[in-house]
C-alpha positions in Angstrom: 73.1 185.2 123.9 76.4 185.2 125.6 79.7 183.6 123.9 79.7 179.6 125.2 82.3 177.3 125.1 82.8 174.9 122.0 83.3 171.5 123.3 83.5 170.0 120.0 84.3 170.8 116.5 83.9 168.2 113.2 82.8 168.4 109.4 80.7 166.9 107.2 79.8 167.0 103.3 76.0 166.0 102.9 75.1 166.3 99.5 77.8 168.1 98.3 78.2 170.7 100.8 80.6 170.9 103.0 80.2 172.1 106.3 81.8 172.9 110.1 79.6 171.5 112.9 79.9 172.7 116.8 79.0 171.2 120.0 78.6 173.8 122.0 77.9 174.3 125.8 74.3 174.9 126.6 72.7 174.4 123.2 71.1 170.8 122.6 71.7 170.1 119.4 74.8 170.9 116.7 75.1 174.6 114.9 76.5 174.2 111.7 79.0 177.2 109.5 80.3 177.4 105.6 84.0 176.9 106.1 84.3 180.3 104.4 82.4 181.7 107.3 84.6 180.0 109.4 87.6 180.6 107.9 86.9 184.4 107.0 85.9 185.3 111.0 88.9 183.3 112.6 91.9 182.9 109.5 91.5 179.1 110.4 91.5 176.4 107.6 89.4 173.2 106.4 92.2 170.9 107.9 92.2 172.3 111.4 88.9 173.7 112.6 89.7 171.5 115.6 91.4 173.9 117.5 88.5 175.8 117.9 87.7 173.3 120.7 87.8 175.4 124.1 87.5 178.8 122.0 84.0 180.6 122.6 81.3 181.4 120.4 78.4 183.4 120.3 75.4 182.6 117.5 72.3 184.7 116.9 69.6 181.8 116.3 66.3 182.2 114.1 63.5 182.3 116.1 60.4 180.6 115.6 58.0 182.2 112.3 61.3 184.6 111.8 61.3 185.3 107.6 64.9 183.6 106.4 66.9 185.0 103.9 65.0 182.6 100.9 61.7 184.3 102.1 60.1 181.4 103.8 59.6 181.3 107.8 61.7 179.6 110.3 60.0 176.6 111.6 62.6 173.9 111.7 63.6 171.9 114.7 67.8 172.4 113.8 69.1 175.4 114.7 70.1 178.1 111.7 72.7 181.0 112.4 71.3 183.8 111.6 75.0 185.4 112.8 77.8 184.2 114.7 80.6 185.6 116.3 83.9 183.8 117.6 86.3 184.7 120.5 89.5 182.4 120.1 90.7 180.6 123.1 94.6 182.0 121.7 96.6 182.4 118.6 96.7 179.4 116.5 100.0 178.0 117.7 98.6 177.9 121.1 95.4 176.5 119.9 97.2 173.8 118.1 99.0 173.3 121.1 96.1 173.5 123.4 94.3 170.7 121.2 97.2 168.5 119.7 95.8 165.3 120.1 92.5 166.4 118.2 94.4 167.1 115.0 94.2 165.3 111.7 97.1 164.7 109.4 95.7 165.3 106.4 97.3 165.1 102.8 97.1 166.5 99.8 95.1 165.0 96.7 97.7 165.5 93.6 95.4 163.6 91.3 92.4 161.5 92.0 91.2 159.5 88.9 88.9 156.3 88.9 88.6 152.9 86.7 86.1 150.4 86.2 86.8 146.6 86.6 84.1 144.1 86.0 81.3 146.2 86.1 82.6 148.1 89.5 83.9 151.3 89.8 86.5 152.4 92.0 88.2 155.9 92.5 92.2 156.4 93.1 94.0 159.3 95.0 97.7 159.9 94.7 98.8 161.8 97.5 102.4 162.0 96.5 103.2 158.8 98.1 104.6 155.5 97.1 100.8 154.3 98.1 97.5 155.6 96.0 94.8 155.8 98.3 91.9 153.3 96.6 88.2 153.4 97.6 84.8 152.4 96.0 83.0 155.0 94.2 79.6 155.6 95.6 81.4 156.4 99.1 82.6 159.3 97.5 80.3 160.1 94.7 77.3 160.1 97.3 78.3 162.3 99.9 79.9 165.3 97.4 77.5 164.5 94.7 79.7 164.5 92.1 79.8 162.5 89.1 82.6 159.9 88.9 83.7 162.1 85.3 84.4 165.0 87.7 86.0 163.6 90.7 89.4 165.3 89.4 88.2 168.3 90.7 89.3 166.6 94.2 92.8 167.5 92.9 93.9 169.9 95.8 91.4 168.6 98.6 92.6 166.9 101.7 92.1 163.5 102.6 93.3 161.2 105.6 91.6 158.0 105.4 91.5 155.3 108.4 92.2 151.8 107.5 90.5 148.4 108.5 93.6 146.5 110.9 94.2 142.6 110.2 91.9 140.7 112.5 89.7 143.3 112.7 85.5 142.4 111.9 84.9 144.7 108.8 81.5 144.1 109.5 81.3 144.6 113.1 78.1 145.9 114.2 75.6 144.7 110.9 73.7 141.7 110.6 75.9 140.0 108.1 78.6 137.3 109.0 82.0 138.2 110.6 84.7 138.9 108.2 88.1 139.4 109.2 90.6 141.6 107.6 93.4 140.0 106.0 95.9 142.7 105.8 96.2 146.3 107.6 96.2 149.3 106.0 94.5 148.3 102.5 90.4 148.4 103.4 89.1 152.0 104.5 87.1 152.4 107.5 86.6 155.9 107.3 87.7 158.1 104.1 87.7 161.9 106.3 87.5 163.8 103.2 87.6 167.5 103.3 87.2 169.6 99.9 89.2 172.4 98.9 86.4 174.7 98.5 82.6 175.0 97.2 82.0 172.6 93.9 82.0 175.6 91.5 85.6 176.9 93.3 86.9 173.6 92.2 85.9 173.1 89.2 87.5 176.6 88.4 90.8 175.7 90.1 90.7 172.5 88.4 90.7 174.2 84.8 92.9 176.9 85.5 95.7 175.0 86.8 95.7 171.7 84.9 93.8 173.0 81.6 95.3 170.2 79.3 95.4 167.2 81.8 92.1 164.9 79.7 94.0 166.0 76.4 97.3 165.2 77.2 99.3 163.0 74.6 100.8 161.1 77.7 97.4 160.5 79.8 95.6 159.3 76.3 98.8 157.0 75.4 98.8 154.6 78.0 98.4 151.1 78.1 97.4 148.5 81.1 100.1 145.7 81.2 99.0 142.0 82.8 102.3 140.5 82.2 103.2 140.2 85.8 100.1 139.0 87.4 97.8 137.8 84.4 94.8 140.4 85.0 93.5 138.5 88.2 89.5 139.8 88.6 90.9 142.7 85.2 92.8 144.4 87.2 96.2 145.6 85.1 99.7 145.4 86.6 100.4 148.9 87.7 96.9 148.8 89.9 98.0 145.7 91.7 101.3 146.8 92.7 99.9 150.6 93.3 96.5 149.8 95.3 97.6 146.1 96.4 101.4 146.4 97.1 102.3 143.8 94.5 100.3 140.9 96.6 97.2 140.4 94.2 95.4 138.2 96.4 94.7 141.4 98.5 91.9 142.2 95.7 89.2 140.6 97.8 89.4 144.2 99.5 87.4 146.5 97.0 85.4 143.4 95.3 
């Protein structure tokens, strides 16, 4: 198979693995790469795979009854890479160039941490901001299959999450009644979460760089205050004016 163009380049985390999907030309449906495959054959990152757009590549398929690496036969209808190879379109700077408007800002998770109010849990991001990122969660528990004691090891991932704009129906396109947003930037859309590396990487990053974080005297110390707002739905001071901007009745958001 000759090298063909790659019209498009996303990821996705399905059950707790990450991976790079391509659209590429002449092959029906979407080949899919570790991010370490990607990232050892072209030096390009998690947070900007996107510039492969326009670059070429060429991938050795499994054919039909072909014995796969686990020992069983090929005989699904998706497309496995049995090997790949990629010919980019320029150096990165022109790629980034070349594909500018395709690019992701992504930030930084510095800590992500979660809390349970009234029977709900929720999971927090500080991304070194004077805004936490908030967001049920099952949206993130389900996709990376983690469970809610170990989403700290999202400390170091990236994350740019697209918000729900006043006016907007958050429940456009289901059969349930219209809803409008009350205020911008508070309700995520989309999270577009992208993880620092495989599970078992950061786990081990987690404890070698932040080995007394859980047993800190500081973290085990605190206490909610409600003096400010009275603990509308249990929800402490610092949570309102973090995830809510001071405005409690902004709560209907994650409820």
């Amino acid at each position: 198979m000759r090298h063909k163009k790659i019209k498009d380049v996303f990821t996705i985390i399905y059950k707790g693995r990450q991976r790079v999907g391509f659209e590429v030309e002449g092959i029906e449906k979407y080949i899919f790469l570790s991010p370490g495959n990607v990232k050892q054959c072209t030096d390009i990152g998690i947070t900007e795979v996107e510039i492969l757009i326009g670059s070429t590549i060429r991938p050795e398929l499994y054919k039909e009854g072909e014995k796969l690496p686990n020992g069983k036969l090929y005989e699904s209808k998706y497309p496995i890479i049995k090997d790949f190879w990629i010919e980019c379109s320029g150096n990165k700077d022109e790629m980034r160039n070349l594909n500018k408007s395709r690019l992701i800002n992504f930030k930084t998770i510095n800590k992500a941490f979660h809390f349970n109010r009234n029977g709900r849990d929720s999971i927090g991001f500080d991304v070194g901001e004077d805004k936490a990122i908030f967001t049920n969660a099952k949206s993130v528990t389900s996709r990376t299959q983690l469970d809610i004691s170990e989403i700290h090891i999202l400390e170091g991932s990236y994350i740019s999450p697209i918000y729900w704009q006043k006016g907007e129906n958050v429940y456009e396109g289901m059969s349930h009644p219209a809803e409008l947003c009350k205020k911008s930037d508070v309700l995520i859309k989309d999270l577009r979460l992208r993880l620092y590396g495989k599970v078992e990487e950061m786990h081990e990053r987690f404890e070698t760089t932040e080995p007394n974080y859980y047993t800190s005297d500081n973290h085990n110390s605190y206490e909610p205050s409600y003096d400010t707002y009275g603990g509308p739905h249990g929800f402490d001071d610092d949570t309102i004016d973090t995830a809510f901007e001071g405005d409690a009745d902004n709560i209907w958001n994650i409820l």
